[in-house]
C-alpha positions as CSV (number, residue, x, y, z in Angstrom):
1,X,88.0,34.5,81.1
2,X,89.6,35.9,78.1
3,X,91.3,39.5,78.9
4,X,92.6,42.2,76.2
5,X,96.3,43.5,76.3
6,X,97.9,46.3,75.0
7,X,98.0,45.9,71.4
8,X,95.0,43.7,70.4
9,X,95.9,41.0,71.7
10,X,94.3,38.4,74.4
11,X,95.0,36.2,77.6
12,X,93.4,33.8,79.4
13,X,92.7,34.0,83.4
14,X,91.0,32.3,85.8
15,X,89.3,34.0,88.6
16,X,90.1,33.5,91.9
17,X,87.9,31.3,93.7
18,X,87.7,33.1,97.8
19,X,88.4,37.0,98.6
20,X,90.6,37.7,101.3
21,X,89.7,36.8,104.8
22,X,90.1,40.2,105.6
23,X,87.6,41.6,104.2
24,X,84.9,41.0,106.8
25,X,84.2,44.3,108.6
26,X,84.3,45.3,112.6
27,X,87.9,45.1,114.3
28,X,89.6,46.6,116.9
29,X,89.7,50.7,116.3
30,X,92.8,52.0,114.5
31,X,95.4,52.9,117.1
32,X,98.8,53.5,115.8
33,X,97.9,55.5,112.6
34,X,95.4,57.9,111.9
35,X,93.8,56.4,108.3
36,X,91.3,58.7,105.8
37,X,90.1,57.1,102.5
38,X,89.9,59.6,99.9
39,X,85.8,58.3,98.9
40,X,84.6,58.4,95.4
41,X,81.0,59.3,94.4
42,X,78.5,57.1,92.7
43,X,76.7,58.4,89.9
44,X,73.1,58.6,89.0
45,X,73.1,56.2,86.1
46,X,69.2,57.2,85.5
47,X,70.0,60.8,85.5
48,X,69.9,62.3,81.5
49,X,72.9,64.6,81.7
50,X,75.8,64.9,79.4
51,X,79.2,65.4,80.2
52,X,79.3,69.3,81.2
53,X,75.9,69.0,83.5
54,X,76.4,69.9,86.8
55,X,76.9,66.1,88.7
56,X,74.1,63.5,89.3
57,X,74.9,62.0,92.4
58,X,73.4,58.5,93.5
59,X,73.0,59.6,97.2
60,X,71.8,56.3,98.6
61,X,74.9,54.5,97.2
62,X,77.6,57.1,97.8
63,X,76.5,57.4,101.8
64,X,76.6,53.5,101.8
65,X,80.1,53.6,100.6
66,X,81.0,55.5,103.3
67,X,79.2,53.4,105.8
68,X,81.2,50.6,104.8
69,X,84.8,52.5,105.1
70,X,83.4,53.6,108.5
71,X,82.6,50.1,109.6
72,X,86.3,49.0,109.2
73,X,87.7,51.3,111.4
74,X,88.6,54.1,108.6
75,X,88.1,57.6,108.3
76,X,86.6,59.1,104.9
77,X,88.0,62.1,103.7
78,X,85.2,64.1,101.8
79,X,84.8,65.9,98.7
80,X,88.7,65.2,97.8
81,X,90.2,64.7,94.4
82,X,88.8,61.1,94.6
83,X,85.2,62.1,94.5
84,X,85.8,63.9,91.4
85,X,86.2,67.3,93.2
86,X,87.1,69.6,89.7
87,X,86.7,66.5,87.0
88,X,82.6,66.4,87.3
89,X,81.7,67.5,90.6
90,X,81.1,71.1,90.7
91,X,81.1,73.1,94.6
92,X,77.0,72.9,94.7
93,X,77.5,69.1,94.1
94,X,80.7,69.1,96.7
95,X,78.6,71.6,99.4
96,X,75.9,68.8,99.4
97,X,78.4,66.1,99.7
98,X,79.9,67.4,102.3
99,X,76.8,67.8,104.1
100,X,75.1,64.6,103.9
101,X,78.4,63.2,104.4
102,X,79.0,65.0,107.8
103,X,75.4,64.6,109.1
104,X,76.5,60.4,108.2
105,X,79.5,60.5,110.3
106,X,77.9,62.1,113.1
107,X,74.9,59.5,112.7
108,X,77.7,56.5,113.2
109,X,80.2,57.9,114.7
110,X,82.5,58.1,111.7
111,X,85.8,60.4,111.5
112,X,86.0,62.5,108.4
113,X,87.2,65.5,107.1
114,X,86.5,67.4,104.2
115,X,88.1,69.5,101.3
116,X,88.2,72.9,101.6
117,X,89.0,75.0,98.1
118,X,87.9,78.1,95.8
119,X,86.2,75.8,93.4
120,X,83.1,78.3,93.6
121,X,85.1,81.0,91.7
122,X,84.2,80.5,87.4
123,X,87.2,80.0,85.1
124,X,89.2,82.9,84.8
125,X,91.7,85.0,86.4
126,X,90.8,86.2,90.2
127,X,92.7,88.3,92.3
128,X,93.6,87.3,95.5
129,X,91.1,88.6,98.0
130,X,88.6,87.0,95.6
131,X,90.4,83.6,95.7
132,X,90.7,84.0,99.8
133,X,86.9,84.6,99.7
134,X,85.8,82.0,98.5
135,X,88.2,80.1,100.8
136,X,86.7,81.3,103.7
137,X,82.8,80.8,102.2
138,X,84.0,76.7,102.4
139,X,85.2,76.6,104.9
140,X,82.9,77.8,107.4
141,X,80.6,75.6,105.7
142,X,82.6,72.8,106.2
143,X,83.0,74.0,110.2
144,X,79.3,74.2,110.2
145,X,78.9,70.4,109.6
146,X,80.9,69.7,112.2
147,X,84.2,68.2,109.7
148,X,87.7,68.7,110.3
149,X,88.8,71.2,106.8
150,X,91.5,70.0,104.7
151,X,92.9,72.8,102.9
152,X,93.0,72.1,99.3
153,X,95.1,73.8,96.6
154,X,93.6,75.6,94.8
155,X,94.0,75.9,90.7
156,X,92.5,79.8,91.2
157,X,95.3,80.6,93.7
158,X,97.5,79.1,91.6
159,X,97.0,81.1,88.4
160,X,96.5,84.3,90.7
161,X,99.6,84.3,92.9
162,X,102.8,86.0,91.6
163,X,105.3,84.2,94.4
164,X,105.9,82.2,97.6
165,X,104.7,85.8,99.7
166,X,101.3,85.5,98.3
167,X,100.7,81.9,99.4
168,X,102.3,82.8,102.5
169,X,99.6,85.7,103.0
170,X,96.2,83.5,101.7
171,X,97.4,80.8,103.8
172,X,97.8,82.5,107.0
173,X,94.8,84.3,106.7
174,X,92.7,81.5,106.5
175,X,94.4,79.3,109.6
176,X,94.0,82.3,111.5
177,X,90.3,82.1,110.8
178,X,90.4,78.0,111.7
179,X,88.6,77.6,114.2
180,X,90.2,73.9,114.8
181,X,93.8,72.5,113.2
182,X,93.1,71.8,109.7
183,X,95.4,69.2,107.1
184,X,97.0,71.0,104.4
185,X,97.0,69.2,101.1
186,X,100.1,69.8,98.7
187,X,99.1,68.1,95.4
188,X,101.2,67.2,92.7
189,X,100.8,68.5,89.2
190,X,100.6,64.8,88.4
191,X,97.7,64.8,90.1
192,X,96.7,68.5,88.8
193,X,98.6,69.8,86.1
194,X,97.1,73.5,86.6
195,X,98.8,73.4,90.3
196,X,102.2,73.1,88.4
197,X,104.4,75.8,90.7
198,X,102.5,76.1,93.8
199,X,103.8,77.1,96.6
200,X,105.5,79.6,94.5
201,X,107.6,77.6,92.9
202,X,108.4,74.7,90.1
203,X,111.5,73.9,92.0
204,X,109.9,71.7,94.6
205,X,112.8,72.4,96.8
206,X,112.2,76.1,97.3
207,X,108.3,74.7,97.2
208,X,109.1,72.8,100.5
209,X,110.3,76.0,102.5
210,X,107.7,78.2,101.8
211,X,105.5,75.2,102.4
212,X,107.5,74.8,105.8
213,X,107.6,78.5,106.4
214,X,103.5,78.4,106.4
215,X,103.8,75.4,108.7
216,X,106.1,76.8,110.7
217,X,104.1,80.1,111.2
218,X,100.6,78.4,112.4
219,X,101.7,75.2,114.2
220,X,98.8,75.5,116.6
221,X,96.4,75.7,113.2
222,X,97.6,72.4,111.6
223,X,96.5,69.2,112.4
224,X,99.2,68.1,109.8
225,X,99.8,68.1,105.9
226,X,98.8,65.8,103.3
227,X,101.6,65.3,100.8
228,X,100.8,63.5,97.4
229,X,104.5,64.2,95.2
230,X,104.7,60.4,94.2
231,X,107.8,60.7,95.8
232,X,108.6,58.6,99.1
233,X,112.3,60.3,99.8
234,X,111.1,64.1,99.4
235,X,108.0,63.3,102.1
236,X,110.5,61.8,104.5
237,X,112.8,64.7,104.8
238,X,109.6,66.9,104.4
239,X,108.3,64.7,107.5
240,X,111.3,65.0,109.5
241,X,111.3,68.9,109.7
242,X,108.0,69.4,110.7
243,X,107.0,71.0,114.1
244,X,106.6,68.8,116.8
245,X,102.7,67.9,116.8
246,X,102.3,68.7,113.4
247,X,101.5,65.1,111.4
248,X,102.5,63.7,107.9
249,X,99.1,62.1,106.2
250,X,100.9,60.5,103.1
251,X,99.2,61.1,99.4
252,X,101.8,58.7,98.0
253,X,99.9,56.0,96.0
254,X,103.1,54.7,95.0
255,X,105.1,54.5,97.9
256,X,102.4,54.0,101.0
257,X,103.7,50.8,102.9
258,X,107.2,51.8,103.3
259,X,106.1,55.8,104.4
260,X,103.4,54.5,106.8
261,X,105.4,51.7,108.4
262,X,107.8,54.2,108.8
263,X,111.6,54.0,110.6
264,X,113.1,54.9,113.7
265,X,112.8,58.6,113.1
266,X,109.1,58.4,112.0
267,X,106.2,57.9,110.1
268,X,103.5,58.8,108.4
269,X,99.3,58.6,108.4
270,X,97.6,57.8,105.8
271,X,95.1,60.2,103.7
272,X,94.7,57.9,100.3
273,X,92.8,57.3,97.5
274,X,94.2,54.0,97.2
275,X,92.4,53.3,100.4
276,X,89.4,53.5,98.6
277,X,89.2,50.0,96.7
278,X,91.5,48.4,99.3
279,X,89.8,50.2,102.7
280,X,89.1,47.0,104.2
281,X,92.6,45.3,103.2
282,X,94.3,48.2,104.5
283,X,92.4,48.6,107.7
284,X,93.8,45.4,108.8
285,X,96.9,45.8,108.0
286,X,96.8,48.8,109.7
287,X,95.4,46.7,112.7
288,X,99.0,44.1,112.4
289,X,101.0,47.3,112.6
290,X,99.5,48.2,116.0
291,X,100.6,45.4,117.2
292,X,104.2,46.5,116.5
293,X,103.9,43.9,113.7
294,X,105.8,45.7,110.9
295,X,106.7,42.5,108.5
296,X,103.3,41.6,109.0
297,X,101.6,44.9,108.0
298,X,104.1,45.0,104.9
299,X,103.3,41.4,104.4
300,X,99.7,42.9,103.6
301,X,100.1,46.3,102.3
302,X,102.9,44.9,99.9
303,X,101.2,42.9,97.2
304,X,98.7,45.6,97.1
305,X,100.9,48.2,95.3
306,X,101.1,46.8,92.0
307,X,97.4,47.1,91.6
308,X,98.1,51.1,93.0
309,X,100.8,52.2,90.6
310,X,98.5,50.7,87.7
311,X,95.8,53.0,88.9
312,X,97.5,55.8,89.0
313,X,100.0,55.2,86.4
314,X,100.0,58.5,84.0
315,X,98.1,60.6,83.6
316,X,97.5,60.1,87.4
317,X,94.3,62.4,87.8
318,X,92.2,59.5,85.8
319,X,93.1,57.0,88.8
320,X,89.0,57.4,89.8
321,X,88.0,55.4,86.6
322,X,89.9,52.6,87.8
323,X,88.4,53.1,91.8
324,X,84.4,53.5,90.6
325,X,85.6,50.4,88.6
326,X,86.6,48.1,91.1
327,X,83.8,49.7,93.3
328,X,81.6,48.3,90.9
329,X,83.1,45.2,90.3
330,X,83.0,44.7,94.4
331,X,79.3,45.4,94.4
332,X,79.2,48.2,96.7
333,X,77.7,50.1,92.9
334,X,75.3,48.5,90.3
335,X,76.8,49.9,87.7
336,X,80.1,51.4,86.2
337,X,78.9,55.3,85.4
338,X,80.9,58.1,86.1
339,X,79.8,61.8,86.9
340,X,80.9,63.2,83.5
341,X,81.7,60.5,81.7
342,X,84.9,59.9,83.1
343,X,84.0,55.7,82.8
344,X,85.7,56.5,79.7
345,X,88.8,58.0,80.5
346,X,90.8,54.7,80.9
347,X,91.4,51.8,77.8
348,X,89.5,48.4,78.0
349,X,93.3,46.4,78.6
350,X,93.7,49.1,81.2
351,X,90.5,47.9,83.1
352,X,91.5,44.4,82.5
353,X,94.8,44.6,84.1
354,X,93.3,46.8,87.3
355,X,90.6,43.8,87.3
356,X,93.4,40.9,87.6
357,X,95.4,42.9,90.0
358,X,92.7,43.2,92.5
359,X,91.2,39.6,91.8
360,X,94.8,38.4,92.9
361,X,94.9,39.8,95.7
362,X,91.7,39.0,96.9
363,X,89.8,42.3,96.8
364,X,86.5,41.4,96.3
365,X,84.1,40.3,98.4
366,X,82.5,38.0,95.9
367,X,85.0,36.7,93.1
368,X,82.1,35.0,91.6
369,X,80.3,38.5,91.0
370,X,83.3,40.3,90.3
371,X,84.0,37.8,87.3
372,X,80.7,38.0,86.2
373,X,80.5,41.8,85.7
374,X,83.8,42.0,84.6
375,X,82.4,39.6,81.6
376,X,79.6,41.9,81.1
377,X,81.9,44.9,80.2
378,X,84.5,42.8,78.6
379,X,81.3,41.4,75.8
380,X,79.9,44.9,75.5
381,X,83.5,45.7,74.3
382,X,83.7,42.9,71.7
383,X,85.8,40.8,73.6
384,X,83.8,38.0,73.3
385,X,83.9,35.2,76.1
């Protein structure tokens, strides 16, 4: 196969020949870590919409997605970042989602959890009780389909707050209302750059007290807190001063292995869109580590990171080109179309790269397919084979 770099220029590579013998399915359930995969969506590739319609969701194929991160043990967390939530999938789109998604999981017996936000609210400046509203209208629907809520920040509370007291006031408001522990979810502005100073704060340090402070307020309220700062040293102390009960789900797509293997004085879960393209992979590994297998888990997990930090090198929030990608590419999609366009939000040489990476390390189910499609796209883009 002949693969584009950076620059115009080519490579050779041969595909792999077998995927990874852990790719099968079924296993022993999860007992050491609590694992969500952050799911994608899968597009209607029928549906005539442009890039501003409101989402054309392939229903069929994004439910079987999450039957197959069910079937290896894994949780799915619903109507995340991952699936779009804010680049293409609007809160009607994300309501349904998180409907039919729910009503699967109780079918199979599936964990999930859902995102809970103020994505409802048009663009524009909102004041707070507006923001906290339509907080509230999300999550008793996602209550009402029987998921566990994961807070998300939210780019209206963002814009609308004036300092750490008004987060501190939205936020306990709304786990006063909970009527189960919820996750929080601090995102990055690398993820989101209009979430830049939340928590009241661009200093991440005074970020992490009032984040603590809300924590520390409502420990009966939080299941535990999702942290995705791309940095593994800040979520350890962050982890270490949390309330006794209280869990770390890491975010890090950079830094999972080390953070979920942990040390002496903890670890932490895993809530990951990573864990998308490598569910299977890392549900196994996950397995090894119950066994109080740690080199073995790393021995795993490891090799698996390269392929990550490509994914969500900068600018981070277009990592889901390169998950519906290799979702396509492992056949779980028949085709590589994005809801609004976003297949094109990440270069040719880009895809090619993410393509070797996971082909290396034994990703998909069926190399031979893999390679095949991945010459389809790589013709269509004048890179002839």
């Amino acid at each position: 196969m002949t693969l584009p770099v950076p620059g115009g220029g080519t490579h050779s590579y041969t595909p792999r020949a077998e995927p990874s013998r852990y790719l099968t399915g079924g296993g022993a359930p999860l007992v050491s870590r609590t694992v969500f995969s952050a799911a994608h969506v899968v597009a209607d590739p029928f549906a005539d919409t442009s890039p501003d319609s409101p989402a054309a969701v392939d229903w069929d194929a994004t439910l079987a997605f999450r039957r197959h991160l069910w079937s290896h043990g894994l949780g799915v967390a619903e109507a995340m970042d991952t699936a779009q939530r804010g680049m293409g999938l609007d809160w009607a789109g994300a309501a349904e989602l998180i409907r039919r998604s729910s009503a699967e999981a109780k079918a199979v017996g599936g964990a999930i959890a859902c995102g809970v936000g103020s994505d409802q609210l048009p663009p524009g400046t909102h004041d707070l009780a507006t923001v906290t509203a339509a907080y509230e209208e999300q999550l008793s629907l996602v209550e009402a389909s029987g998921a566990q809520a994961i807070l998300m920040a939210s780019r209206a509370l963002a814009a609308a707050a004036t300092g750490p007291e008004d987060y501190l006031a939205t936020y306990g408001h709304l786990l006063r209302q909970a009527s189960e522990p919820v996750v929080l979810h601090w995102l990055g502005p690398m993820f989101d750059p209009a979430l830049d100073g939340y928590w009241g704060s661009s200093d991440l340090d005074a970020a992490t007290e009032t984040f603590l402070e809300v924590i520390a307020a409502h420990p009966d309220k939080i299941d535990g807190i999702k942290v995705s700062l791309l940095d593994a040293q800040r979520e350890i102390d962050l982890r270490r001063r949390l309330p006794e009960g209280v869990r770390c789900y890491t975010g890090d797509d950079f830094n999972y292995p080390e953070l979920i293997a942990g040390d002496a004085r903890g670890f932490s879960h895993a809530l990951l869109g990573i864990f998308d393209p490598l569910g299977p992979l890392a549900a196994e590994a996950v397995r090894v580590l119950d066994t109080g297998d740690t080199d073995g888990f790393r021995k795993l997990l490891d090799p698996t990171v390269e392929l990550s930090r490509h994914l969500f090198r900068a600018p981070t929030r277009f990592y889901k080109t390169g998950v519906v990608f290799l979702a396509w590419l492992a056949g779980h999609q028949s085709h590589f179309t994005m809801v609004g366009g976003l297949q094109s939000a990440r270069s040719l040489p880009h895809l090619a790269k993410a393509y070797q990476l996971a082909d290396g390390v034994g990703l998909f189910p069926d190399p031979a397919l893999a390679a095949d499609r991945m010459r389809s796209l790589l013709n269509v883009q004048g890179v002839a084979q």
